[in-house]
Phi, psi and omega in degrees: 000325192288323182307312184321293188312329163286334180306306178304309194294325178260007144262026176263286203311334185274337171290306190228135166261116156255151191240185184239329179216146158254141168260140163227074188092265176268324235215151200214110165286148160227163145333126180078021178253135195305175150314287225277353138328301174302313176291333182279006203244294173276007189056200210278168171261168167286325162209152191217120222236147187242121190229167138280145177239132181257093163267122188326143179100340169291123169329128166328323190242034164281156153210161201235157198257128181216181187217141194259094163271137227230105163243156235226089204209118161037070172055013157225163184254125153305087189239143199267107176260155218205109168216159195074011174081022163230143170306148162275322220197134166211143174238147171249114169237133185266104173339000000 
């Protein structure tokens, strides 16, 4: 049973990443990098999606208004999440 679980587990890991940096050619976003970078670096998202968010330092039953942005690249999706007008978060998922 336990092997099954391991088994699961590193085909989920395989599906979705979340990172600390993104490389976007020559040039590398981190966590705490503005917006308005990510667009220069990366242009307009494909979708951009509006959440609340539970951000470290916030009471449990707080939440912060933020936005998921979705680029779209060579059989994976990128997504930037963005609140206060910094990333939080990037994820990768692959198709």
């Amino acid at each position: 049973m336990r092997r099954h679980l391991i088994y699961l587990l590193l085909l989920v890991s395989i599906f979705a990443h979340a990172a600390t940096s993104l490389r976007v050619g020559n040039k590398v976003l981190t966590v705490g990098d503005s917006a308005a970078r990510v667009l220069q670096l990366m242009g307009e998202p494909s979708i951009r999606a509006f959440k609340q968010f539970q951000v470290g330092g916030m009471p449990d039953n707080q939440l912060a208004n933020g936005e998921e942005w979705q680029y779209l690249q060579d059989g994976k999706t990128i997504i930037v999440t963005v609140v206060g007008g910094r990333v939080v978060n990037f994820e990768t998922v692959y198709d």
